[in-house]
C-alpha positions in Angstrom: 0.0 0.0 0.0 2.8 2.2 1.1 4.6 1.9 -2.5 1.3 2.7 -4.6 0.1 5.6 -2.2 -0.5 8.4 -5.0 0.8 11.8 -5.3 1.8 12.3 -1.7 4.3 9.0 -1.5 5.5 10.1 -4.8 6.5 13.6 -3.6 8.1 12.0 -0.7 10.3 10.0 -2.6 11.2 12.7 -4.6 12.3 14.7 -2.1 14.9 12.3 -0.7 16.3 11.9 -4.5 16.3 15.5 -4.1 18.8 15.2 -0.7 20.8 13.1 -2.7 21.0 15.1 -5.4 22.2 18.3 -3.5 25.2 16.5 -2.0 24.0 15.8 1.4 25.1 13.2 3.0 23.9 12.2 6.2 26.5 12.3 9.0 23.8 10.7 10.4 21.0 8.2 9.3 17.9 6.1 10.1 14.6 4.3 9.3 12.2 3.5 11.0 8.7 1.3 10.3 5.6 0.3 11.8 2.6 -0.8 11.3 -1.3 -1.5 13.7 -4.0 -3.7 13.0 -6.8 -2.5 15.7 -10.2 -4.7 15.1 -13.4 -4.4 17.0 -16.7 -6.2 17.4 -19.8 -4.3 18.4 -23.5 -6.2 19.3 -25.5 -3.4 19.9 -29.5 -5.2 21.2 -31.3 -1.6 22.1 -31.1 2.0 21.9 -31.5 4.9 24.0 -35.5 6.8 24.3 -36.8 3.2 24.3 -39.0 3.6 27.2 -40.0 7.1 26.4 -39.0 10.6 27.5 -41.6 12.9 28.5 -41.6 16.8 28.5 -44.3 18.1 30.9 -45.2 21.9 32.1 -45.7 22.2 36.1 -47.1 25.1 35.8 -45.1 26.8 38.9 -45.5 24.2 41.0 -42.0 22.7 43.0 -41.7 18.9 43.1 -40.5 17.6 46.8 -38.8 14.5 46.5 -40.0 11.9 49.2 -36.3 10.3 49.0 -33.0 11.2 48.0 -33.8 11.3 44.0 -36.5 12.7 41.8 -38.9 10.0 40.9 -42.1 9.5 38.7 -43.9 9.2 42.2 -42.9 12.3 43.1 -44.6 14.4 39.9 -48.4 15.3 40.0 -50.1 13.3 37.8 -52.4 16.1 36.5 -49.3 17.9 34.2 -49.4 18.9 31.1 -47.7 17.0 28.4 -45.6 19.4 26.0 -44.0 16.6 24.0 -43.6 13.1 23.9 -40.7 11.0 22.9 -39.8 7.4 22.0 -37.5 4.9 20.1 -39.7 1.5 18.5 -38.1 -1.3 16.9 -35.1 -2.3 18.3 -32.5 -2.0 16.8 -29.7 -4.7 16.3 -26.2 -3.6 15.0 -24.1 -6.3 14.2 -20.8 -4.5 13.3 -16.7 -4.7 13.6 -14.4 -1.7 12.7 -11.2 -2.3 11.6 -8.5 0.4 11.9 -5.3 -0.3 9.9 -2.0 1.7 9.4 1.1 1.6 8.4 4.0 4.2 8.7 8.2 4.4 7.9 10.3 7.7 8.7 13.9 8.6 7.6 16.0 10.9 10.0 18.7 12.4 8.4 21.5 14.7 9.7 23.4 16.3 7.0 25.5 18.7 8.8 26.2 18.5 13.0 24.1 21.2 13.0 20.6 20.1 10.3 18.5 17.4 11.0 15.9 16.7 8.4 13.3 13.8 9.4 11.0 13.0 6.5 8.1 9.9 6.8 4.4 9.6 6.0 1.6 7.4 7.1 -1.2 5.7 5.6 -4.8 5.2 7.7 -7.6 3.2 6.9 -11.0 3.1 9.0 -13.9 0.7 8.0 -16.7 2.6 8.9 -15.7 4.2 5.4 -16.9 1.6 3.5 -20.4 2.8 2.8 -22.8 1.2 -0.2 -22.1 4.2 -1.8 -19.1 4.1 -1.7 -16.0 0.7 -1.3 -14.1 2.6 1.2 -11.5 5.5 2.2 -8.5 4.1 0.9 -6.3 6.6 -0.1 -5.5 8.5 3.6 -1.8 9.0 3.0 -0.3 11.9 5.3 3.4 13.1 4.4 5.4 14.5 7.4 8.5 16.6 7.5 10.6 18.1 10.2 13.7 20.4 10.8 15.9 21.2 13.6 18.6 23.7 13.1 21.2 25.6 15.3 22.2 28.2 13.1 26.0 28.4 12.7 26.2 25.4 15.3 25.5 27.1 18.4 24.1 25.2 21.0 22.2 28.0 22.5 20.0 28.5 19.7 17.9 26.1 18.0 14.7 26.1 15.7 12.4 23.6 14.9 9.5 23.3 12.1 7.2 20.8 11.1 4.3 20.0 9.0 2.2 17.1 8.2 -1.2 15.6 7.4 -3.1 13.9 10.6 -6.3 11.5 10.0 -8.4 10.8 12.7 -10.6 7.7 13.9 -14.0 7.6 13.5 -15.8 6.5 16.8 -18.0 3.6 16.4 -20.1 5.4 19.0 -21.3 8.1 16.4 -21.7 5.7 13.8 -24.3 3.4 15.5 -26.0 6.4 17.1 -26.5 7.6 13.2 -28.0 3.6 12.9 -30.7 4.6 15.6 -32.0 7.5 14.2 -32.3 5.8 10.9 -34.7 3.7 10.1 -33.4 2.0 7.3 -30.5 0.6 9.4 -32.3 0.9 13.8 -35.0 2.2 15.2 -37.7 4.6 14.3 -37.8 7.8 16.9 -40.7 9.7 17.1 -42.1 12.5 18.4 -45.5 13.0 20.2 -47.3 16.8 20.6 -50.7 18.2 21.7 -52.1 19.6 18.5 -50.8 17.3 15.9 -52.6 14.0 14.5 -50.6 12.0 17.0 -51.4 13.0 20.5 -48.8 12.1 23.3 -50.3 9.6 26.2 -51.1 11.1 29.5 -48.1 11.4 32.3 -46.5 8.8 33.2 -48.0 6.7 30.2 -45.8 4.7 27.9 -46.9 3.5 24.2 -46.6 0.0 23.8 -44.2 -1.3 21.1 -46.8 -3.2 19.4 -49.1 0.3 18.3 -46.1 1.2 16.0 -44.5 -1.7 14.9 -47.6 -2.7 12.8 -47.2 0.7 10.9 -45.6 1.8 7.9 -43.2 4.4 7.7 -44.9 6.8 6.1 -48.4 6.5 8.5 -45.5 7.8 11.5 -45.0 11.3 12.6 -42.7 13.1 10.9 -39.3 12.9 13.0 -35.6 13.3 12.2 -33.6 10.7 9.8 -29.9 11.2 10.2 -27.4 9.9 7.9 -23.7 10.1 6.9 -22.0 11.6 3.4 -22.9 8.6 1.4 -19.3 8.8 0.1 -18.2 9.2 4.0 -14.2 10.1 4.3 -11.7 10.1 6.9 -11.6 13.5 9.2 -8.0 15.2 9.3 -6.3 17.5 10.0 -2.9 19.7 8.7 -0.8 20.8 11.2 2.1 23.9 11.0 4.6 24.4 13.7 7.4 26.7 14.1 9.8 27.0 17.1 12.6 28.6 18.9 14.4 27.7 21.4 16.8 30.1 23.4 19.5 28.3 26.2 20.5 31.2 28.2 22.6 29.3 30.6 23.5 25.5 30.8 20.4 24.7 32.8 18.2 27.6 31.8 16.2 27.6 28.3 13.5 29.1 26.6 11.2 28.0 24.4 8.3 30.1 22.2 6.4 27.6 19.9 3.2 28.6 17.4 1.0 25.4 15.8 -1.6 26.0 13.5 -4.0 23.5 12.5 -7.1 23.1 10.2 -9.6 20.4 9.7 -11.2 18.7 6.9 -13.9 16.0 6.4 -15.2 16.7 10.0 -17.7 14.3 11.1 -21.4 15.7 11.2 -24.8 13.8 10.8 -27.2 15.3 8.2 -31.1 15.3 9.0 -32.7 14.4 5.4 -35.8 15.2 7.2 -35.5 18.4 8.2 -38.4 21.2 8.6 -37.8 24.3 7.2 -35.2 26.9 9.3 -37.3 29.4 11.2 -36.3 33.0 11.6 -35.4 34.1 15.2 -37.5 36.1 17.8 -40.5 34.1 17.6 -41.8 30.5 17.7 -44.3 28.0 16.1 -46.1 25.0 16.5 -44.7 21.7 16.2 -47.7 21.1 13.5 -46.6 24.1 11.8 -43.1 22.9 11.4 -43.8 19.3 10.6 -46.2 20.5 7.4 -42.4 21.9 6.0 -40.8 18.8 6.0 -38.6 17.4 4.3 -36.4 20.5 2.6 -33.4 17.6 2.4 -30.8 20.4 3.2 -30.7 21.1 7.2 -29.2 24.0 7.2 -31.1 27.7 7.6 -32.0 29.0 4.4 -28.6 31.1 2.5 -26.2 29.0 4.5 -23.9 27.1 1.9 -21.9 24.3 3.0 -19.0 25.3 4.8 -20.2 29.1 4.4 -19.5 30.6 8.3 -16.5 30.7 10.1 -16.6 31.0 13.8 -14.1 33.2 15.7 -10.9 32.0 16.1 -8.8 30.2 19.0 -6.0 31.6 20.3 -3.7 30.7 23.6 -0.1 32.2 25.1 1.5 29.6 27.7 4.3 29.9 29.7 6.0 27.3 31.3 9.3 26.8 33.4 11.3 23.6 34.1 14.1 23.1 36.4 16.3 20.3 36.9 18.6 19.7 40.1 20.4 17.1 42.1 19.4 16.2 45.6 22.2 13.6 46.8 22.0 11.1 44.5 17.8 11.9 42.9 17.5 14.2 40.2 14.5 16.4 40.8 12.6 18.4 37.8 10.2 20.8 38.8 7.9 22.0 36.4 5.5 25.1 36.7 3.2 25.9 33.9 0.6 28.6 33.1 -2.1 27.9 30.5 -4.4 30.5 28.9 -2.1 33.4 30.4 -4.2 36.4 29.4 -7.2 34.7 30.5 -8.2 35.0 26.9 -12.1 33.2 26.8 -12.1 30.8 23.6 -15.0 29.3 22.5 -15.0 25.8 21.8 -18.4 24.4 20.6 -21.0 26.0 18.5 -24.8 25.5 17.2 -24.5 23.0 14.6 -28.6 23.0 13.5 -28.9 18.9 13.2 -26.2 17.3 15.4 -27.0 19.8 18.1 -29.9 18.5 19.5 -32.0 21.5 19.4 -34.7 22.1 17.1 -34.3 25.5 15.6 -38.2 25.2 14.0 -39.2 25.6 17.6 -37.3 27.8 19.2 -35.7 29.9 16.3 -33.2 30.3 14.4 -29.8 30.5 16.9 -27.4 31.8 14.1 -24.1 29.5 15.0 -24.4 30.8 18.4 -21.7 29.4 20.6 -22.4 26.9 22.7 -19.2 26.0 25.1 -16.0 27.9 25.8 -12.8 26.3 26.8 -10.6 27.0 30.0 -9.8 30.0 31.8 -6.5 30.8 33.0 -4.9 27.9 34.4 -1.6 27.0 37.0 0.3 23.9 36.9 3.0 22.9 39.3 4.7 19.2 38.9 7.7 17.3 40.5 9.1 14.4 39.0 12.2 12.7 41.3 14.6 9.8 39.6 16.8 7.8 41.8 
């Protein structure tokens, strides 16, 4: 696989003719291979909602729990129902997903001062393999590195690197995508006052048997999630750039920037999807189920990959000493993380996959959802005897 791998092998090959070609050669040289066969089994006998979920208005009334918990027991029995969902049909995944790689790396070190390390990787993920499509196969990702004192001093060195990353697909998402399905799990519908299908009074549970006798297309109209037909791997391409600046024997510092930018991220589309509703008001659940299905889930003038959200940014600092104590070494480590408390946000309305329904609650706009960590101190110790 690694010998027919396309453009990229072939540019890696050419570049060490290229080394060879320029007169460098290696004071210093090595090769190293590998390869990982990773293989598992899934038997998957029922999914989540299939006892029903129940969405009920109290009307300003407090529940008091008679134990510890929150129980049906301790809800009144005369609330209203607001919605009303459940998962029929269970569904039975009988899967295996089997990840397979295989990678080789040359180091070379031309001069005492220029080391050049050059390798690529190949990644191959089952779940790929789609009836649409026989499979990702071609998930080669080139790699190169450089290290550099300039003019041989010790007390200056710079790094850079780049190179292509692809990422495992967790069968997790791939069998939740089965559930909501129903060509390949179980059919998950929604109940509301005011539609033809009226959810059963509180506590009440439908039995299985009054909708597996139905067809399809006698059920409400609910979400179907699916996959790119022609699913590929998720990666990623990664730039860093580094300097490192020794001071004294056994004080350095080091300033480091990586860039990175995905592709092929993995999101669920909803090929059943009511039509986007414009913020600052609200609708029935009727009203949005007579839209269905546009088979595009995104609000109307979004293009694919259209928005950009802001983006993230972060300035460590981090300090590590070493010293002997008798015969130990101790290093001591203190790091800060986020040092100008900047606030990055890391998750953001994604209209299907979220798991809020935009046709009833309106239109949120990529509105973010999550932000990642304040400002944070680290202090470690590590002894050696």
């Amino acid at each position: 696989m690694l010998v027919s791998g396309g453009a990229e092998m072939k540019a890696y090959a050419a570049a060490a003719q290229a080394l060879a070609l320029m007169g460098f050669v290696p004071l210093y040289y090595s090769v190293k291979y590998g390869a990982d066969v990773l293989r598992g089994d899934f038997r998957i006998d029922s999914g989540p909602g299939a006892r029903g979920a129940c969405v009920v208005d109290l009307e300003g009334r407090a529940i008091v729990p008679a134990g510890p918990f929150v129980t049906l027991k301790d809800i009144p029995r005369d609330v209203s129902v607001l919605s009303y969902s459940q998962s029929f049909v269970n569904p039975e995944v009988r899967d295996a997903q089997l990840l397979a790689g295989a990678s080789v790396e040359d180091t070379y070190r031309t001069t005492p001062n220029l080391t050049l390390t050059l390798g690529v990787r190949w990644d191959y993920d089952s779940v790929t393999n789609t009836p649409a499509a026989d499979g990702d196969w071609n998930n080669v990702a080139p790699r190169v590195g450089v290290s550099w004192m300039p003019r041989g001093s010790a007390r200056h060195h710079i790094r850079d690197g780049y190179g292509i990353f692809y990422e495992r697909i967790p069968f997790a998402v791939y069998s939740d995508t089965l559930f909501k399905n129903p060509a390949g799990g179980a059919v998950s519908v929604t109940l509301a006052p005011g539609t033809p299908f009226a959810p059963p009074a509180f506590p009440s549970a439908l039995p299985r048997e009054s909708v597996n006798a139905l067809p399809l297309s006698e059920l409400p109209p609910r979400n179907v999630q699916v996959f790119d037909p022609a699913l590929e791997s998720p990666s990623t391409q990664q730039v860093s750039a580094g300097y490192v600046f020794s001071v004294t024997s056994d004080f350095a510092l080091a300033f480091d920037y990586v860039h990175s930018r995905g592709r092929h991220l993995i999101r669920r589309i909803d090929t059943n999807a009511p039509v986007p509703f414009a913020g600052g008001g609200t609708r029935s659940v009727a009203e949005a189920d007579a839209t269905r299905p546009i088979f595009n889930d995104r609000p109307a003038g979004f293009a694919r990959n259209s928005e950009r959200t802001p983006g993230f940014a972060q300035f460590d600092l981090g300090l590590v000493r070493r010293f002997s104590v008798g015969t130990a070494s101790v290093e001591a480590r203190a790091e800060v993380f986020n040092v100008f408390n900047r606030t990055n946000f890391s998750g953001f309305f994604n209209w299907g996959a979220s798991g809020v329904r935009p046709d009833e609650q309106g239109t949120l706009d990529v509105q973010p959802t999550h932000a990642g960590p304040a400002r944070q101190f680290q202090f470690t110790a590590r002894v050696r005897f």
